[in-house]
N, C-alpha and C positions, 0 to 999 in steps of 0.2 A: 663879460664879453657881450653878452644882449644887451646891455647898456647902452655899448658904445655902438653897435649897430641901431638901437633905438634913438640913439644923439646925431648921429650923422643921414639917419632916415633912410637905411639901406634895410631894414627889418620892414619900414613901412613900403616900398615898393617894390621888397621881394612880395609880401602879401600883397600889393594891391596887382599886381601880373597874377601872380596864383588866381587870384578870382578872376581876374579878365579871361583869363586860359581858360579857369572851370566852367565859366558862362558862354561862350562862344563853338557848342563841340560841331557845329560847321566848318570851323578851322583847324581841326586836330584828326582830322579823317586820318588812316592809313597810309593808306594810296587809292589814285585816280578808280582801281576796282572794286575799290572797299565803297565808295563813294557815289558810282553806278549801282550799285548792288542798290541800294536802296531804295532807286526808282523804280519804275514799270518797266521803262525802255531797257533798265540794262541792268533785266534779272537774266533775260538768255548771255549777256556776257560775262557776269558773274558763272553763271553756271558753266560756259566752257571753260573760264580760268579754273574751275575746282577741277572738271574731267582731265584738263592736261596737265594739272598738276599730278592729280592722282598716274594718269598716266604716267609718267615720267619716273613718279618716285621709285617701281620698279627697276625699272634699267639699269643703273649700276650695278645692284644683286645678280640681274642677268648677265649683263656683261663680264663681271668678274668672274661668277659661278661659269659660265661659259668656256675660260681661259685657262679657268684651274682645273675644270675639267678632263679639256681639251692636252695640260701638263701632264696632270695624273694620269690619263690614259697610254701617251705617247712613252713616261717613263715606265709603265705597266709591261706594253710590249718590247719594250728594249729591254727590261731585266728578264720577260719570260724568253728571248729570242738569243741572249748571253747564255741561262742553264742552259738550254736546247743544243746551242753550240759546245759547249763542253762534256 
């Protein structure tokens, strides 16, 4: 099977992209704040993307722990408020 990718030259221009890719890592950034991050100007944007991300990744835990809570408390007092009445 290398063979025939070597006879048709699809082995030699998967390699010669692979180095073009390896040699160029100006073009292979992340994204636009991976890419700020490197410079002077935009290490304070780098640095709010980390704090809101951090920020954020909280939240759902909160919000859910929140609601089940908020469940488990409410079915708490409806079963204590059932004995009571019987």
């Amino acid at each position: 099977m290398i063979r025939s990718f070597a006879k048709s030259g699809l082995l030699a221009a998967a390699l010669l992209s692979g180095v073009g890719l390896a040699s160029a890592p100006t073009t292979a950034v992340a994204c636009p704040g991976c890419k700020e991050a490197t410079s002077e100007q935009g290490a304070n944007l780098a640095r709010g993307y980390s704090y809101s991300i951090l920020f954020m990744m909280p939240l759902p835990f909160i919000i859910l722990g929140s609601f089940g809570g908020y469940v488990y408390y409410t079915v708490r007092n409806r079963d204590a408020e059932s004995k009571s009445q019987q």
